[in-house]
ROMIKOL-823504 format. One record per residue (C-alpha): residue number from 1; residue in one letter; z, x, y. Coordinates in Angstrom, 1 decimal, padded with zeros to 4 digits. Each point is the difference from the previous one (the first is absolute). Example, Ala and Ser with C-alpha at 12.3 -4.5 7.8 and 13.67 -1.06 7.14 Angstrom:
# ROMIKOL-823504
  pos  code      c3      c1      c2
    1     a   007.8   012.3  -004.5
    2     s  -000.7   001.4   003.4
This chain:
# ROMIKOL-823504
  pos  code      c3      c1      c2
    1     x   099.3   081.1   100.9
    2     x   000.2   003.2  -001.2
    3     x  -001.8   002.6   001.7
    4     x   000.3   003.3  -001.9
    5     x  -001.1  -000.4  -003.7
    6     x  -000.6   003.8  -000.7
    7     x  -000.4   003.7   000.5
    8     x  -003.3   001.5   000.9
    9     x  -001.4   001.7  -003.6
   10     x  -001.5   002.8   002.6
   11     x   002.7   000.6   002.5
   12     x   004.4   000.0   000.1
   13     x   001.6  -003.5   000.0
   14     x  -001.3  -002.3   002.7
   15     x   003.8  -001.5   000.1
   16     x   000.7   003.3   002.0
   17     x  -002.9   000.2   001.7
   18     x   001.8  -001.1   003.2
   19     x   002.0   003.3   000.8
   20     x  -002.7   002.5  -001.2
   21     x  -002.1  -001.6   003.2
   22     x   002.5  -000.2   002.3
   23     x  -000.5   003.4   001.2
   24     x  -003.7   000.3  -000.5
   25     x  -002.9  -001.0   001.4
   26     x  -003.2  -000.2  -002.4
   27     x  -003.7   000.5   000.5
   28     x  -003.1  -000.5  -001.5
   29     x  -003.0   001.5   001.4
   30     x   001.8  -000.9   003.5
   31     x  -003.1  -000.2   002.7
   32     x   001.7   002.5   002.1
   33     x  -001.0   003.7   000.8
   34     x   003.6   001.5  -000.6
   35     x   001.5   000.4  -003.4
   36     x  -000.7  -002.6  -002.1
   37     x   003.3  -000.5  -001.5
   38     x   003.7   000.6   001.6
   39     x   003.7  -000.6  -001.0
   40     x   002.0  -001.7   002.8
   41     x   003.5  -001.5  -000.2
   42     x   000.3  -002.0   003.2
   43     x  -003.5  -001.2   002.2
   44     x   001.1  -002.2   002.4
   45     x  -000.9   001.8   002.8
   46     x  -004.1  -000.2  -001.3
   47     x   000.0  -003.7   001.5
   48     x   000.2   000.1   003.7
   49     x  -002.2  -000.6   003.2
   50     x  -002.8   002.9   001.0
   51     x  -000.6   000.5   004.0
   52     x  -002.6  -002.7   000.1
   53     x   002.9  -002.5  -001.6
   54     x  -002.0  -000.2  -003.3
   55     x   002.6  -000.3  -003.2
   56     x  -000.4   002.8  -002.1
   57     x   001.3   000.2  -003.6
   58     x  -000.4   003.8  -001.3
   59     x  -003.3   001.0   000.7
   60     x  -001.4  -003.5   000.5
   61     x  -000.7  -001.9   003.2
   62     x   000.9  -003.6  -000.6
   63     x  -002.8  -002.7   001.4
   64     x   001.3  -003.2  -000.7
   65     x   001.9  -002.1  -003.5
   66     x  -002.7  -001.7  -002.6
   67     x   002.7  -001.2  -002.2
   68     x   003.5  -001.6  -000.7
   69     x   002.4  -000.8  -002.5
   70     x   003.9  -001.0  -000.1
   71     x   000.7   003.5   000.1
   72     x  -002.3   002.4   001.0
   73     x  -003.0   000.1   002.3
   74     x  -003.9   001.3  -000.4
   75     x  -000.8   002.2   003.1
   76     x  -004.1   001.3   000.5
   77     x   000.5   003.7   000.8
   78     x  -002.1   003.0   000.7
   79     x   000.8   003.4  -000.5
   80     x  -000.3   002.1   003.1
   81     x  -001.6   003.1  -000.6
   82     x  -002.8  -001.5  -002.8
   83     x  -000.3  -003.7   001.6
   84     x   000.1  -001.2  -003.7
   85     x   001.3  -003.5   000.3
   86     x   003.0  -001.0  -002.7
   87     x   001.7  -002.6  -001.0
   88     x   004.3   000.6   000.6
   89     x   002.0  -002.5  -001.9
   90     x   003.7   000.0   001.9
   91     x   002.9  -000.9  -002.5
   92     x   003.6  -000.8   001.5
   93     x   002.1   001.2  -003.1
   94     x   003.1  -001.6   001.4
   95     x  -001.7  -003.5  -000.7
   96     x  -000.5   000.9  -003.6
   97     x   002.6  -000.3  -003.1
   98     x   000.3   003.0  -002.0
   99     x  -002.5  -001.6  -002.4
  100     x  -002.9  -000.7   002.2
  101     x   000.9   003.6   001.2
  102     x  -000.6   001.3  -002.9
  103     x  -003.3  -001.9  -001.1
  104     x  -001.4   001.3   003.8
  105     x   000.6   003.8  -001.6
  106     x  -001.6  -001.0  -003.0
  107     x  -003.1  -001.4   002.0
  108     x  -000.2   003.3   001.8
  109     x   000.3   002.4  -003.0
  110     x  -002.4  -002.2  -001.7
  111     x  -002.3   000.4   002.8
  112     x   000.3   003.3   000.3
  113     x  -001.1   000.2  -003.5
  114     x  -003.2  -001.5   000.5
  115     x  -003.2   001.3   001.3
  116     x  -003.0  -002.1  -000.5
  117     x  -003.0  -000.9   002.3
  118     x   000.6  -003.6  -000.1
  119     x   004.0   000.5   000.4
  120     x   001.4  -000.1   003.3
  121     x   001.4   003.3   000.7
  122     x   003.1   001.3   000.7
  123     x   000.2   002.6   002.6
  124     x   003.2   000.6   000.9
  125     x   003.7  -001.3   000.1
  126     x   002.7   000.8   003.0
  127     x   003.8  -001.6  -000.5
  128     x   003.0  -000.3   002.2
  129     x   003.4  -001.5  -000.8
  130     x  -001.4  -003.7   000.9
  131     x  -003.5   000.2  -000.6
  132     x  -003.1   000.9  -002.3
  133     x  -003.2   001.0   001.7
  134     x  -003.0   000.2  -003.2
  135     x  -003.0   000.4   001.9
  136     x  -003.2  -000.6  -002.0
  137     x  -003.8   000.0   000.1
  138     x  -001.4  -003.0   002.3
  139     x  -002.1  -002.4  -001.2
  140     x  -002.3  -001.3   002.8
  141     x  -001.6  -003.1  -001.6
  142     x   003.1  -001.5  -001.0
  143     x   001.0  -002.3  -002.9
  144     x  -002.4  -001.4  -002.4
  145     x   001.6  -003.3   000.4
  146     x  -000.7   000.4   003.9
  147     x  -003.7   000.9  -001.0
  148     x  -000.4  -003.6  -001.9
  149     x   001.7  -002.4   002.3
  150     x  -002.5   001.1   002.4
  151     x  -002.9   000.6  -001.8
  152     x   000.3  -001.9  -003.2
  153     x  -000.3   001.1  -003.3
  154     x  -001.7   003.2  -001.2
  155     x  -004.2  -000.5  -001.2
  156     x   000.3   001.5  -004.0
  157     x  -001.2   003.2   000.9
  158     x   002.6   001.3   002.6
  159     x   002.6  -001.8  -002.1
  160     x  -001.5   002.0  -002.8
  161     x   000.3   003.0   002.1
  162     x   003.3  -000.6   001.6
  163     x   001.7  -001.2  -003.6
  164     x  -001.0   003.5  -001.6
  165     x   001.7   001.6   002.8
  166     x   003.2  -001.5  -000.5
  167     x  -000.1   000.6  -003.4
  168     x   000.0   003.5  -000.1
  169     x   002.7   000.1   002.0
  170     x   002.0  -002.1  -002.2
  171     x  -001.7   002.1  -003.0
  172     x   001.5   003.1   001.5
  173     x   003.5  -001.2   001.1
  174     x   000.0  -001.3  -003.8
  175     x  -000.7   003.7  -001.4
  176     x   002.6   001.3   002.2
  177     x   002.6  -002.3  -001.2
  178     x   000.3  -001.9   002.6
  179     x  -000.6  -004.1   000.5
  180     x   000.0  -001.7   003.3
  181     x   000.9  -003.5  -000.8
  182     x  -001.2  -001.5   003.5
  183     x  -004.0   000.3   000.0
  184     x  -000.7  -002.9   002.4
  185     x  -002.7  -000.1   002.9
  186     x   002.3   000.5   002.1
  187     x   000.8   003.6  -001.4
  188     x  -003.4   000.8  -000.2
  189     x  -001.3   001.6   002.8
  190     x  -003.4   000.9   001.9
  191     x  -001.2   003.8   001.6
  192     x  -002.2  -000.2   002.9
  193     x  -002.8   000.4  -003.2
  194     x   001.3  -003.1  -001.6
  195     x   001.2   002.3  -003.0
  196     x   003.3  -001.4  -002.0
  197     x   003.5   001.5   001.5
  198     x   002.7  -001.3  -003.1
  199     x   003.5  -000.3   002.5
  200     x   003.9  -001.2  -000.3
  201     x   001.0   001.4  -003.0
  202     x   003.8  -001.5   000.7
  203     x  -000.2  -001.7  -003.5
  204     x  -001.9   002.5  -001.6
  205     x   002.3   002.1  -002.9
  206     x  -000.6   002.6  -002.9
  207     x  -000.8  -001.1  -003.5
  208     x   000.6   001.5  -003.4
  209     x  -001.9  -000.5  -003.5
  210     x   003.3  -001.0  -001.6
  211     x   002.2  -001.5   002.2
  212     x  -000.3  -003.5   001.9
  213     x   000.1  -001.2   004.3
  214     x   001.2  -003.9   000.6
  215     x   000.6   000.0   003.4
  216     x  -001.7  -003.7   001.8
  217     x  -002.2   001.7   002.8
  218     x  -003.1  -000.4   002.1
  219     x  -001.8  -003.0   001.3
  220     x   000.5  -003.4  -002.2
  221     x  -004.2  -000.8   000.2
  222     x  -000.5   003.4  -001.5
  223     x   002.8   000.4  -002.5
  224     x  -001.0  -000.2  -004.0
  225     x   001.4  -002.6  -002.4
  226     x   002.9   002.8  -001.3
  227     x   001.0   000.2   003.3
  228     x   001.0  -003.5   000.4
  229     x   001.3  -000.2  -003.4
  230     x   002.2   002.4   001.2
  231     x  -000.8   002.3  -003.4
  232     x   000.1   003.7   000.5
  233     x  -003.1   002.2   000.4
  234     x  -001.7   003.4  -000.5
  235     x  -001.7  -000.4   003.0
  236     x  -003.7   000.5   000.3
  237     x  -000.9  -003.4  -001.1
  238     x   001.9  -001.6   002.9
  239     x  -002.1   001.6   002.3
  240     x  -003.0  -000.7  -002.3
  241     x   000.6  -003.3   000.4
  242     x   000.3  -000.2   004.1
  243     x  -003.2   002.2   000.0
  244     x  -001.7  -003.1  -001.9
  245     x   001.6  -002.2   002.7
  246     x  -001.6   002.5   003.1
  247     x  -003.2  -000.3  -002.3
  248     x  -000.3  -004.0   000.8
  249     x   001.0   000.5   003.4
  250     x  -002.7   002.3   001.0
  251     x  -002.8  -001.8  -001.5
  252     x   001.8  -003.8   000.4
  253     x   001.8   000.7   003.5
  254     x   003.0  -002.3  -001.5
  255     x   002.9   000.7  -002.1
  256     x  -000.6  -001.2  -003.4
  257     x   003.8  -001.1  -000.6
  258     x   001.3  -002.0   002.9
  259     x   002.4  -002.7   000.2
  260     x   002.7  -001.5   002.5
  261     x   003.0   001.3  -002.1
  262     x   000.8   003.2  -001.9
  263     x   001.2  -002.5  -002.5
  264     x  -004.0  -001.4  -000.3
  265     x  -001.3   003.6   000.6
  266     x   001.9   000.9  -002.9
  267     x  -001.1  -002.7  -002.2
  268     x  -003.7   000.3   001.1
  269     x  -000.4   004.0  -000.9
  270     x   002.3  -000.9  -003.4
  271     x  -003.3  -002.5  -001.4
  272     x  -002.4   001.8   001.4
  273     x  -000.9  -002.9   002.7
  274     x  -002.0   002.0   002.9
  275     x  -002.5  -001.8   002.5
  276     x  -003.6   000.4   000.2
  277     x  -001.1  -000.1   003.4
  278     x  -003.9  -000.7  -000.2
């Protein structure tokens, strides 16, 4: 599967977006009260052990992992001198082919891009020869997803609410070029006010009037007919489409495509074949 499809319109190529980080470190409105942005070539001695043997990573205490994946690990962090809690996403770069490298710069830059109220923000980014530290804005009520399996699904009016609140963050990433390709439930996230935090961008890419993406990404129940049809796309209308599927799980509580097999998955968003649950 190919991951790069094409430059940023906005910024230099994203295929060499590898060695223009490799000796910086980004921020973004860092919660921090030094300097709110720095150039670094080497930080590996910013993780290590304080006096009281709590793991420190920069300027951030470490307080224990929410989060795993094949190669890189969530950690729950709070900066030391504000107490603002963050979220520090841990990537082993030696685990990752120079693809997947690549799309994880991508990610960043795109991230870095973006500043929107219901976007999870980027903060600040720290790198080492083996690993990626991008630590971001924490979302304290967790995934939408989460929110249903425990609660069920949403009464009209908070779905309402909730649904307009995703869509202006899709709205703006659209205006800024830019389509995620993964909205799911579990990528939308909760504040401690229960206001919409769009995350994981991993899939996400830049779009152009003229010119077309076809890269098969994001979550099968959520993915539009094209995508399965393997036809290439501008790419708003892929996330158009997902955003109607988040639409039906936040008023239905239950995926409206679902099926045993990708095969019948396929098949069942193809005709237009969704369940109705009451």
């Amino acid at each position: 599967m190919t991951i790069m499809e094409k430059s940023s319109p906005h910024s230099p190529s994203s295929t060499n977006t590898s060695s223009d980080y490799s000796a910086t470190i980004s921020t973004n409105n860092a919660p921090s009260s030094t300097s709110s942005s720095f150039n670094m070539v080497d930080c590996s001695d910013k993780r290590k052990k304080n006096p009281s043997g709590v793991l420190r990573v920069g300027f951030y205490e470490v307080e224990r992992t929410i989060g795993r994946g094949n190669f890189a690990v969530v950690k729950l962090a709070k900066h030391k001198i504000t107490k603002t809690q963050v979220a520090i996403k841990i990537i082993d770069k030696t685990q990752l082919d120079k693809a997947n490298l690549e799309k994880m710069y991508r990610e960043v830059e795109i991230m870095k891009l973006l500043n929107h109220q219901h976007i999870i923000k980027l903060f600040q980014v720290m790198e080492t020869k083996s690993l990626l530290y991008i630590v971001s804005e924490y979302a304290s009520k967790g995934e939408i997803f989460e929110y249903i399996a425990i609660h069920g699904r949403m009464t009209e009016p908070a779905a309402r609410r909730t649904f307009w609140q995703i869509v202006e963050a899709v709205d703006y990433c659209h205006r800024h070029h830019v389509v995620h390709r993964d909205l799911k439930a579990e990528n939308l996230l909760l504040d401690l006010n229960m206001n919409i935090k769009i995350a994981d961008f991993g899939f996400s890419n830049y779009f152009q009037e003229n010119s077309h993406l076809g890269t098969w990404c994001g979550s099968p129940p959520y993915a539009a007919p094209e995508v399965f049809e393997g036809k290439h796309y501008k790419g708003p209308e892929v996330d158009v489409w997902s955003l109607g599927v988040v639409l039906y799980v936040l008023v239905c509580g239950a995926l409206p495509f679902d099926a045993s097999s990708l095969h019948a998955l396929r098949d069942r968003v193809l005709s237009g074949r969704f369940r109705i649950p009451f």
